[in-house]
C-alpha positions as CSV (number, residue, x, y, z in Angstrom):
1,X,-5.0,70.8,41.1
2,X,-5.4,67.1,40.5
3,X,-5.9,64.8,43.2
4,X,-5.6,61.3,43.0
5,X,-6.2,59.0,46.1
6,X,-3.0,56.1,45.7
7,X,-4.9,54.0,48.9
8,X,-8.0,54.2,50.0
9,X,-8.7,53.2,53.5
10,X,-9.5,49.6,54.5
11,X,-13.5,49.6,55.0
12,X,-13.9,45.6,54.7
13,X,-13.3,45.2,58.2
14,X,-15.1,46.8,61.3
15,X,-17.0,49.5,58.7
16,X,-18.8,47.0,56.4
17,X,-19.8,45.2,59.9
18,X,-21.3,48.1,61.4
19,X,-23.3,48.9,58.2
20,X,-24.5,45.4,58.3
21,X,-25.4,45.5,61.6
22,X,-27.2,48.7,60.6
23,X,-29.0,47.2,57.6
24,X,-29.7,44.1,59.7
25,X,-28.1,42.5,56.9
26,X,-26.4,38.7,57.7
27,X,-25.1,37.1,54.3
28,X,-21.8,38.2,53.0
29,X,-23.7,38.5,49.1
30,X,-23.7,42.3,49.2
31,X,-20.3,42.9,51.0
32,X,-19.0,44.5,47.6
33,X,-21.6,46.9,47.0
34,X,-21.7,47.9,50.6
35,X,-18.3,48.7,51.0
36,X,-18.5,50.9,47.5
37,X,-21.2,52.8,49.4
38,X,-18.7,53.3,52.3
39,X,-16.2,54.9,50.2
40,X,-18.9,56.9,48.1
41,X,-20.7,57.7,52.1
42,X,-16.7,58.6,52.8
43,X,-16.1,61.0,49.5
44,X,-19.4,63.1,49.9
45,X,-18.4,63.3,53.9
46,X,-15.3,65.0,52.5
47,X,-17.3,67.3,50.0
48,X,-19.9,68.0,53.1
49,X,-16.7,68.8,55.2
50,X,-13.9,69.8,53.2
51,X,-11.7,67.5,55.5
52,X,-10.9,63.7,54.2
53,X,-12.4,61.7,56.9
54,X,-9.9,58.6,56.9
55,X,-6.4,58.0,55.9
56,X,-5.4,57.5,52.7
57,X,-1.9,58.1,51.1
58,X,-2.9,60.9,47.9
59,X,-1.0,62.8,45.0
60,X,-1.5,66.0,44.0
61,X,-0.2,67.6,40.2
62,X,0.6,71.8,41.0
63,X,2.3,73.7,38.9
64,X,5.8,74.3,39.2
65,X,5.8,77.8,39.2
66,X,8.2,79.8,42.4
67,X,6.2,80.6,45.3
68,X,3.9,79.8,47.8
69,X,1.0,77.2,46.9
70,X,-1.6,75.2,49.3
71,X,-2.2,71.5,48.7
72,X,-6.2,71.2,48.1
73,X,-6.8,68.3,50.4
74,X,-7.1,68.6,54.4
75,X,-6.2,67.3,56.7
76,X,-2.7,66.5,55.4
77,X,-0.7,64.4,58.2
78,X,3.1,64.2,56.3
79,X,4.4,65.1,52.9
80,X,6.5,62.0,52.0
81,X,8.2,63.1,48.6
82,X,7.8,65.6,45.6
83,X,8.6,65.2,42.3
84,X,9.2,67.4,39.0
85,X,7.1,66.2,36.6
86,X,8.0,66.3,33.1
87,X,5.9,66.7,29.8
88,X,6.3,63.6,29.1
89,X,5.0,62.1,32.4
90,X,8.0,61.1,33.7
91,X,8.9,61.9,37.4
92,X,11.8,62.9,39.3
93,X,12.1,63.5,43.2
94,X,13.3,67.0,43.7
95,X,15.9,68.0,45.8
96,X,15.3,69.3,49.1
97,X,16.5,73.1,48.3
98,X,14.1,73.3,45.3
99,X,11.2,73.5,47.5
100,X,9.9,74.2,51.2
101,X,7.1,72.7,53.1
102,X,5.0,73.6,55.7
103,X,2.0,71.9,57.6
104,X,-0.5,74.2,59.3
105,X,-2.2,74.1,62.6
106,X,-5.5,73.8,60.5
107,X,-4.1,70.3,58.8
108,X,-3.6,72.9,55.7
109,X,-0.2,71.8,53.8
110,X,1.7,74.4,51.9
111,X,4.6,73.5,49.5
112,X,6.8,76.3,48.5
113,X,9.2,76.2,45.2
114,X,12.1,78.3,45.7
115,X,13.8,78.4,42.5
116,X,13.0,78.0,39.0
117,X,12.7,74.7,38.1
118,X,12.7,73.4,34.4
119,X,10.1,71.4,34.7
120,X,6.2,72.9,34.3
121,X,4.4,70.6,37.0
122,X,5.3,68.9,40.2
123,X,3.8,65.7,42.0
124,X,3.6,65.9,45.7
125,X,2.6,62.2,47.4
126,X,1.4,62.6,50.7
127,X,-1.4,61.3,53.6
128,X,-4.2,63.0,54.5
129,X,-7.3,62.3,56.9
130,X,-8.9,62.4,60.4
131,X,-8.3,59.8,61.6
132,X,-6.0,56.8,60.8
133,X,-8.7,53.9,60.9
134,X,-12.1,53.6,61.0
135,X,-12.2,53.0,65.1
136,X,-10.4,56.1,65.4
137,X,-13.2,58.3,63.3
138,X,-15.0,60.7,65.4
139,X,-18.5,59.4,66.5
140,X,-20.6,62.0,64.3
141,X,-18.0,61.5,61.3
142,X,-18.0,57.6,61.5
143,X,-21.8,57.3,62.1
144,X,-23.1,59.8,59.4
145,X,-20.9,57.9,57.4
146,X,-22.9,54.7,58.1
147,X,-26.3,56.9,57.4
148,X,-25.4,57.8,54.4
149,X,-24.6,54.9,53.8
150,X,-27.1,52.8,54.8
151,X,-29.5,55.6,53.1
152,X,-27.6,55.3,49.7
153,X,-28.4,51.3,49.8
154,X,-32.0,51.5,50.7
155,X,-32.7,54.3,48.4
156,X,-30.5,52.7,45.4
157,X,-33.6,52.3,43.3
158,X,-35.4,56.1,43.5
159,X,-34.4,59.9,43.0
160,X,-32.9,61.6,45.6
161,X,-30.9,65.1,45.7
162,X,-27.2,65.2,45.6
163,X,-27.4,66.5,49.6
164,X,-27.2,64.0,52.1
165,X,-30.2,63.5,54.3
166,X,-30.9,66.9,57.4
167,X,-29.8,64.2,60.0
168,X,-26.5,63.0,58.5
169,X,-25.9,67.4,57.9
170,X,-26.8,67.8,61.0
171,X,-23.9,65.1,62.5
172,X,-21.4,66.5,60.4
173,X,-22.1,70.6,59.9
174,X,-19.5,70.7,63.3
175,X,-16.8,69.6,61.1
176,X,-17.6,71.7,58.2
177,X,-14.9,73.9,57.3
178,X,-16.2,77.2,56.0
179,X,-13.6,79.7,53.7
180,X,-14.5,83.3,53.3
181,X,-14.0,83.8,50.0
């Protein structure tokens, strides 16, 4: 599977204002750097969680192979289209009968191909998160987010471990989604 994230939510807004707040921060000189630590707060939320925190429209490459196949990212809200992709990089949509889709209770998406298709790869676009916008984020979610955050900026200058801080787990291990392997 290869993800790739097409738009990333809008943290410029009521996000970056709440980390400044945070940070007791006033001039608009490190609005760049703290809204990269947003996203990079958001991404490790989604490796603490498995479950993409905000909205944000995504592709996925899968093979193209008959059968039953889940899409790697979760929560996914709608499959908009899916394409056959070609060797050569070029993309085609598919037509409807080639494949079947279905979204799970769990925000799990599952695309089905139900014929052979002559093509090695498919694309599927689709959106995938939470919670649409930043006000709509669930409290623990949205302020871990700013922790880690917050954290990352403070800290920019030392070593730390690749797991975010006991209190930030702590606000988050609810929404962790744990797979028996």
């Amino acid at each position: 599977m290869k993800r790739v994230i097409i738009t990333r939510p809008d943290l410029s807004g009521s996000a970056l204002d709440e980390l400044k707040d945070w940070l007791a921060i006033t001039t608009p000189k490190d609005n760049a750097t703290l809204e990269a630590l947003l996203h990079a707060a958001c991404d490790m939320c989604e490796g603490f969680t498995g479950r993409m925190p905000l909205a944000s429209a995504c592709t996925e490459i899968r093979g193209a192979t008959p059968g039953w196949q889940h899409l790697g990212t979760v929560p996914v809200n709608a499959v908009t289209v899916v394409e056959a992709l070609a060797t050569d990089g070029s993309a085609a949509p598919l037509a409807i009968t080639d494949y079947a889709l279905e979204l799970e209770a769990d925000g799990q998406a599952r695309i089905g191909i139900t014929r052979h298709l002559n093509t090695p790869r498919i694309k599927v676009h689709f959106t995938a998160g939470i919670a649409p916008d930043w006000a709509s984020l669930p409290d623990a979610l949205r302020h871990g987010i700013l922790r880690l955050a917050a954290h990352l900026y403070r800290n920019r200058d030392s070593e730390n471990s690749a797991s975010p801080p006991a209190a930030i787990a702590a606000l988050w291990r609810p929404w962790r989604r744990i797979r028996l392997a």
